[in-house]
C-alpha positions as CSV (number, residue, x, y, z in Angstrom):
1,X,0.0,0.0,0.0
2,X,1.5,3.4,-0.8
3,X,2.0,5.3,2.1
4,X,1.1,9.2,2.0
5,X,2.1,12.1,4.7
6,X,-0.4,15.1,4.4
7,X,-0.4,18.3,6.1
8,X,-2.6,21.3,6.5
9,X,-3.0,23.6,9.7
10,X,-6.6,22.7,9.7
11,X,-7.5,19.3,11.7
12,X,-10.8,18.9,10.4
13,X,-9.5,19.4,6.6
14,X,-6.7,16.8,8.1
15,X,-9.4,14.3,9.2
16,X,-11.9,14.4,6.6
17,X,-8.8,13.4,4.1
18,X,-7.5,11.1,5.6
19,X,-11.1,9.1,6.4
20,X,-11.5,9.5,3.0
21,X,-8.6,8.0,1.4
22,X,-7.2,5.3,4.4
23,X,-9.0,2.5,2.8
24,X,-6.4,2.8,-0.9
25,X,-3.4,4.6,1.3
26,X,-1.5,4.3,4.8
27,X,-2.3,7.9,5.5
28,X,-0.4,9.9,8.2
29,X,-1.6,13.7,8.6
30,X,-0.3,16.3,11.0
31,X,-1.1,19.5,11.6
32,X,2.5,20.7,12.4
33,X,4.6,21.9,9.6
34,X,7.8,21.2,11.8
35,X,7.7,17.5,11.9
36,X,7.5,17.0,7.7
37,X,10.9,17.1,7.5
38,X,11.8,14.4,10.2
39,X,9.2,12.5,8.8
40,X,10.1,12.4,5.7
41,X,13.1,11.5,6.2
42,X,12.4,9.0,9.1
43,X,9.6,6.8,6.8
44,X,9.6,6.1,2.8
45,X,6.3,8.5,1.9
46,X,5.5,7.8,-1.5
47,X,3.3,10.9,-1.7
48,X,3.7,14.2,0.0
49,X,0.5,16.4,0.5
50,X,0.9,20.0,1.7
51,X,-2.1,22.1,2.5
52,X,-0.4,25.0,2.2
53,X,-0.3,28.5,-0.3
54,X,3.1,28.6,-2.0
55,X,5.8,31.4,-0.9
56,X,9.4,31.4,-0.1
57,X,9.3,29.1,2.8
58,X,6.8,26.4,1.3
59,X,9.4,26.6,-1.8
60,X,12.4,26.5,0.7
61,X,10.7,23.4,2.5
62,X,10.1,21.6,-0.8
63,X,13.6,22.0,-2.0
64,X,14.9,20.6,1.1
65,X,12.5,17.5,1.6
66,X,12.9,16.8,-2.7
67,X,16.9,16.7,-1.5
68,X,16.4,14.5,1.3
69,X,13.8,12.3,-0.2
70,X,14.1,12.7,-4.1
71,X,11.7,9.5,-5.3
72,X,8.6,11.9,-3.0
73,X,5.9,13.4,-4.8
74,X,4.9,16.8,-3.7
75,X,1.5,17.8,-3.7
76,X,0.3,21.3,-3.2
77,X,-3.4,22.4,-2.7
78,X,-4.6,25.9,-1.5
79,X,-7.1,28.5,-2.9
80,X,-5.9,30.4,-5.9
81,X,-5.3,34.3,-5.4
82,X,-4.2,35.9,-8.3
83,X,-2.0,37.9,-6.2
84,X,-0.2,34.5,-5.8
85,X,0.7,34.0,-9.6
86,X,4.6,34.6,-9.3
87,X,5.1,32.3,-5.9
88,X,2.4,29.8,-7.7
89,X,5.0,29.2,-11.0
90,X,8.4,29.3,-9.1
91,X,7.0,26.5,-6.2
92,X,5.8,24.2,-9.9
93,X,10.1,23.3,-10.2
94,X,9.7,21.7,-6.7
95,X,5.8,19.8,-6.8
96,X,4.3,17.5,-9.0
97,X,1.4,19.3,-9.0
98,X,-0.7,21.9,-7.8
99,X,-4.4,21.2,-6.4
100,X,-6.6,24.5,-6.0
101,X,-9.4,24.3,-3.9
102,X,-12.0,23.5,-3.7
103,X,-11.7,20.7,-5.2
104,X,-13.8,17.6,-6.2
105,X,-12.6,14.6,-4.0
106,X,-13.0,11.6,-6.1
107,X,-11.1,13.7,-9.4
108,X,-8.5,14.1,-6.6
109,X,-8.6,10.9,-5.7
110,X,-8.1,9.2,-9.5
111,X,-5.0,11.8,-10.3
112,X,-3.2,10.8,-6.5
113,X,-3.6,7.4,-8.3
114,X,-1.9,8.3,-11.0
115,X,0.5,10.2,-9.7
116,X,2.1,7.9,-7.0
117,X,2.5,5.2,-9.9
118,X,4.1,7.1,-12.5
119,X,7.1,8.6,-12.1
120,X,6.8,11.6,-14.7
121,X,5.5,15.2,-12.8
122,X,1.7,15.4,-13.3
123,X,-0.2,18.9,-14.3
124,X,-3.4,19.1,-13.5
C-alpha cells in the first residue's frame, strides 16, 4: 500500500482526508509543519501532501524535503489568489502538482492514483 504524509494547519481538513482516502493509502496527517521534514526522512512516503499557499518558505521546504527524499511526490493544494501568480510558478520546479481548492474529492482521488505510480510530474 503506498503510504502518504499530508499536512494542513486545519485538523478537520486533516481528518476528513484522511477518512477518505485510508482505505487505498497508509495515511499519516499532522497538523505541524515542523515534523514533515523528520518524517520524511524518518519513513519512505511515496506521496507528500501540503495544505499550504506557495511562498518562499513552502518553496524553501520543498527544496529541502525533494533533497532528502528525491523518489517523493509533492503535492500542493490551497485557494488560488491571483496575487499569488509569481510564488504559484516558481513552487511548480519543486511539486508535481498543484491542487486548487476547492476541489472535487473523487477527481483528486483518481490523479493521486496516477500520480504515485508514474514517475513523470503530473499537471493538472
Amino acid at each position: 500500500m503506498k503510504k502518504v504524509l499530508f499536512y494542513s494547519p486545519d485538523f478537520s481538513f486533516c481528518y476528513s482526508l484522511l477518512m477518505y482516502l485510508h482505505d487505498k493509502y497508509d495515511v499519516t496527517s499532522s497538523t505541524d509543519m515542523n515534523v514533515l521534514k523528520s518524517l520524511t526522512r524518518r519513513s519512505d512516503f511515496d506521496l507528500l501532501i501540503l495544505d499550504a499557499e506557495p511562498g518562499s518558505e513552502i518553496e524553501k521546504l520543498c527544496k529541502e524535503i525533494k533533497n532528502t527524499s528525491p523518489g517523493l511526490k509533492i503535492i500542493l493544494t490551497y485557494v488560488y489568489n491571483s496575487k499569488m501568480n509569481d510564488a504559484d510558478i516558481r513552487i511548480r520546479n519543486c511539486v508535481s502538482t498543484i491542487f486548487y481548492k476547492p476541489f472535487d474529492l473523487s477527481e483528486v482521488s483518481k490523479s493521486l492514483k496516477q500520480i504515485v505510480s508514474n514517475s513523470q510530474p503530473h499537471t493538472i
